[in-house]
C-alpha positions as CSV (number, residue, x, y, z in Angstrom):
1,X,91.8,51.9,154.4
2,X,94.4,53.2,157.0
3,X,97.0,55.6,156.0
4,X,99.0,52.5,157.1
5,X,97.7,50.0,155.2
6,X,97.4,52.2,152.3
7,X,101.4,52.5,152.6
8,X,102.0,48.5,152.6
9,X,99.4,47.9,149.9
10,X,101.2,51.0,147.5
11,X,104.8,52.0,148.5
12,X,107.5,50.4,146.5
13,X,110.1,51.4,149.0
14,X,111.6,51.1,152.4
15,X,108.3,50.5,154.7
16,X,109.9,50.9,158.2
17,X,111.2,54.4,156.4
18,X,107.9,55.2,155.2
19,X,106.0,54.4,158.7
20,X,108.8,56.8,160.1
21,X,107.7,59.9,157.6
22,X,103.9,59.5,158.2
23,X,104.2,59.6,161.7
24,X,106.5,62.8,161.1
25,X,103.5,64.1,159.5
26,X,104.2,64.1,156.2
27,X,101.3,62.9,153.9
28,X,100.8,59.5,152.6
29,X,100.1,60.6,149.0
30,X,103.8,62.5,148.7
31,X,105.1,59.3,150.4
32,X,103.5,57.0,148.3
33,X,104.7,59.5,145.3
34,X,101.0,59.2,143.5
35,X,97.3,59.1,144.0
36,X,94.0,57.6,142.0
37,X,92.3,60.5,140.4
38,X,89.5,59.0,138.5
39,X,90.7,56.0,137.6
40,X,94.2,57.5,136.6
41,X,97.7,57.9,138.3
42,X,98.4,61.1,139.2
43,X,102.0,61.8,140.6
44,X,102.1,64.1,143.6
45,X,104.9,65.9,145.7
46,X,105.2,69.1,148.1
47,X,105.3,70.8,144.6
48,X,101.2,70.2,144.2
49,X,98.7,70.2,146.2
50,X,97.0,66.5,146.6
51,X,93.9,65.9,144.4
52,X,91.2,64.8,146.4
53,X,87.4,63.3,145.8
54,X,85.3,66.2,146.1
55,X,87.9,67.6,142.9
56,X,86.4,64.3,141.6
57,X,82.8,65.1,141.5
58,X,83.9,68.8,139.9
59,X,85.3,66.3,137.0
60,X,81.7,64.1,137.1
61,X,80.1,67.4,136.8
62,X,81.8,68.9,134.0
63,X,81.9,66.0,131.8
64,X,78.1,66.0,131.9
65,X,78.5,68.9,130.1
66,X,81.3,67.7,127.8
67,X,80.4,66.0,124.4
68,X,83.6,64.3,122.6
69,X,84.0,67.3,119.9
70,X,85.9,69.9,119.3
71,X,85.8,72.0,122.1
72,X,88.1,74.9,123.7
73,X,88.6,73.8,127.6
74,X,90.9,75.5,129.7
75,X,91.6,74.3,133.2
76,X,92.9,77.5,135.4
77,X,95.1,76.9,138.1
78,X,95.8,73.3,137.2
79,X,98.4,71.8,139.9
80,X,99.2,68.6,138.9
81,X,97.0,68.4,136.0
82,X,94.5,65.6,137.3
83,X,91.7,67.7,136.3
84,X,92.6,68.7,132.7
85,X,94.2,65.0,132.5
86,X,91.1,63.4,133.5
87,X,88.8,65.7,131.1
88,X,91.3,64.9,128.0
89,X,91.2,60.9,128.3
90,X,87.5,60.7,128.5
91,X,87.1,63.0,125.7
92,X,90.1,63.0,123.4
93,X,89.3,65.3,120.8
94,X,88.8,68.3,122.7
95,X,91.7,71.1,122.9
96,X,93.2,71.1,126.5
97,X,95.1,73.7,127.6
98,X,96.6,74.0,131.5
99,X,97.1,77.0,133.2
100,X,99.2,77.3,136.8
101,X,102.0,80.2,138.0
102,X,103.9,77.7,139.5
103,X,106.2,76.3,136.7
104,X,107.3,73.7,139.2
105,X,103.3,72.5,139.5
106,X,103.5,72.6,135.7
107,X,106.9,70.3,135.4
108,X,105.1,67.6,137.0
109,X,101.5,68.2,135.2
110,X,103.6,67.6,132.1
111,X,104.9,64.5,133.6
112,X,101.5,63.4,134.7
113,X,99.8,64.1,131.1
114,X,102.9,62.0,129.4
115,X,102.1,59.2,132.0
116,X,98.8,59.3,130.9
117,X,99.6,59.5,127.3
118,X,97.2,62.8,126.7
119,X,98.4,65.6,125.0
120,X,97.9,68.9,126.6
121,X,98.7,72.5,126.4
122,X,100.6,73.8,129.6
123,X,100.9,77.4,130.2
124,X,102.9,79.1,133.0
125,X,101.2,82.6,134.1
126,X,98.6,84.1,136.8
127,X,94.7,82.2,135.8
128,X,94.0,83.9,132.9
129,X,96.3,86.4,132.0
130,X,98.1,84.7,129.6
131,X,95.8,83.6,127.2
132,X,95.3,84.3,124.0
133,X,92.3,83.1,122.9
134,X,88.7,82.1,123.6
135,X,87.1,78.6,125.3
136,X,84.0,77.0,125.3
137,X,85.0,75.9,129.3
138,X,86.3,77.0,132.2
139,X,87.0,75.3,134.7
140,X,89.0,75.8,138.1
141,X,89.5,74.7,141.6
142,X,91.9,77.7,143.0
143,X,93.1,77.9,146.0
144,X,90.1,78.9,148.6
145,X,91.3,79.2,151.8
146,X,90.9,82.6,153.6
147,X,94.4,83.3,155.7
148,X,92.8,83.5,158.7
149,X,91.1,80.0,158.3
150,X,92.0,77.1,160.7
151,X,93.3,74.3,158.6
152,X,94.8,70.8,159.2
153,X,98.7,70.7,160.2
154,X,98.8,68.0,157.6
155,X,97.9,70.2,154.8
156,X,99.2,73.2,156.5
157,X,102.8,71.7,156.8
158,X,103.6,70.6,153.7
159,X,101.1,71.8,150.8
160,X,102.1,74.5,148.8
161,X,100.3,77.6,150.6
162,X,100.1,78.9,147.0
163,X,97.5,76.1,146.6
164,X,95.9,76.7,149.2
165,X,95.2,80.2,149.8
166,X,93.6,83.6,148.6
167,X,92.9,86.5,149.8
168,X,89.0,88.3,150.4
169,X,88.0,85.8,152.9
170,X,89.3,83.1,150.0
171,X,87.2,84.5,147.2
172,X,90.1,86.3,145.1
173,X,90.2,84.1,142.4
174,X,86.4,83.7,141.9
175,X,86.2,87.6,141.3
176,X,89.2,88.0,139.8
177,X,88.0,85.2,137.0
178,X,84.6,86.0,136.5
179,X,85.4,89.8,136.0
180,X,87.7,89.1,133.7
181,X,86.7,86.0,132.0
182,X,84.4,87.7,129.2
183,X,87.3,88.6,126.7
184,X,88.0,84.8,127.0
185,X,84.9,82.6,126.4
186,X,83.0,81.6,123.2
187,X,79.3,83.8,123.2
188,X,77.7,80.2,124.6
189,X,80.0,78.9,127.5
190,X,80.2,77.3,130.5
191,X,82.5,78.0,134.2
192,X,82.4,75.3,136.5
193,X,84.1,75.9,139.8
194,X,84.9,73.9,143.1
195,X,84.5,76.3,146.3
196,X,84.6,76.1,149.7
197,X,81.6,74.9,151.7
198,X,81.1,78.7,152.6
199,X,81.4,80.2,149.5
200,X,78.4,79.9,147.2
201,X,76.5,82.7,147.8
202,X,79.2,85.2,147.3
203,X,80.4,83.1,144.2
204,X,76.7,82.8,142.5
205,X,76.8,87.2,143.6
206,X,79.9,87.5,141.8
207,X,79.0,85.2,138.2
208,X,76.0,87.2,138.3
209,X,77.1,90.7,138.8
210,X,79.6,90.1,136.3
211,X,77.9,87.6,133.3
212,X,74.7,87.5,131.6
213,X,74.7,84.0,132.6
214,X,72.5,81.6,135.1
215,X,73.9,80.1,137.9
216,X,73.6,76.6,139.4
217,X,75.3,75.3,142.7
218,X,75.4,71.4,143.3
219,X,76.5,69.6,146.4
220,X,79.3,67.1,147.5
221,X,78.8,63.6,148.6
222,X,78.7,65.4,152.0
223,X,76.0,67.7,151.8
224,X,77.8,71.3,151.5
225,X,77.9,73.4,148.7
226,X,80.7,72.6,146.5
227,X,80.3,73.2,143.3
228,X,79.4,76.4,141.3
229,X,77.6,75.5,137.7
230,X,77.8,79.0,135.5
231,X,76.3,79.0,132.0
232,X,75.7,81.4,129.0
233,X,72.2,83.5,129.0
């Protein structure tokens, strides 16, 4: 489906308007106002970055590993919540909590999660700094993107650059949680991660230098390294 014909089929509003901001550049999910994450609507604006599939198959992966019990799942870095949203409806009984420093992001997670009738724990702070007690999962896509890094105007222009980028050639966030993730997690855990395409081997370098754990990396539906599968030793 076109960009265009995904406007017609979804927009509510004006469509000559509409027509007029996408070929301004502006994306078609913030036009649109929302997106399909897993079967659920997600709203989206310039306040969150837009979910997209391969944070899907992070989600596929990850409830593999999810039973419907009790368990402690904290979603760091959380945007609009269509991660921690998604992980809540298909297993209501675990405890959710939400983590993003962006307490605009978190404003419209909250609205997301009461849209999708889940009940969630959203916490403003920096990844895992302010937390207070200890999960059974982690589980984050941070931002990735190394400064220097040739991206898409598209994204470039009107994404929130504090969704998109980190510092150490994009692999801030993986060391900064994985050295300080142990104070946090249950003695049998596991961390799942989305990275960037070029980022496993320092990420698997990192888990391992840092847990007693064993490492996994899975692909994306188009053949590069996307996803990062740390478990307890």
């Amino acid at each position: 489906m076109t960009d265009i014909e995904y406007l017609k089929k979804y927009y509510k509003g004006n469509i000559v308007d509409a027509i007029k901001r996408l070929e301004s550049g502006e994306p078609v999910q913030y036009i649109v106002g929302n997106v399909d994450f897993y079967g659920n609507i997600i709203k989206v604006d310039k306040r969150v970055l837009i979910p997209r599939f391969e944070t899907e198959g992070l989600v596929e992966i990850a409830l593999n590993y999810i039973s419907n019990t009790n368990l402690d799942i904290v979603d760091l870095g959380c945007g609009s919540g269509a991660i921690a949203i998604t992980l809540k409806k298909k297993n209501p009984n675990i405890n959710m909590d939400a983590v993003d420093i962006s307490s605009d992001a978190l404003t419209l997670a909250k609205e997301n999660a009461l849209l999708n009738n889940v009940d969630i724990n959203f916490i403003c702070g920096d990844m895992l700094k302010p937390l207070n007690k200890k999960y059974d999962i982690i589980i984050s896509n941070p931002p990735y993107i190394s400064y220097d890094e040739d991206i898409m105007d598209i994204v470039k222009n009107n994404e929130p650059s504090i969704a998109l980028y980190a510092s150490n050639d994009g692999l801030y966030y993986y060391e900064n949680i994985l050295k300080n993730c142990k104070k946090y997690l249950k003695d049998k855990y596991y961390i799942f991660f989305e990275i960037g395409y070029n980022q496993s081997s320092r990420v698997v370098k990192y888990a391992l230098k840092y847990l007693d754990c064993t490492v996994e990396v899975k692909k994306d539906l188009q053949g590069f390294d996307r996803y990062i599968i740390i478990k307890s030793n």
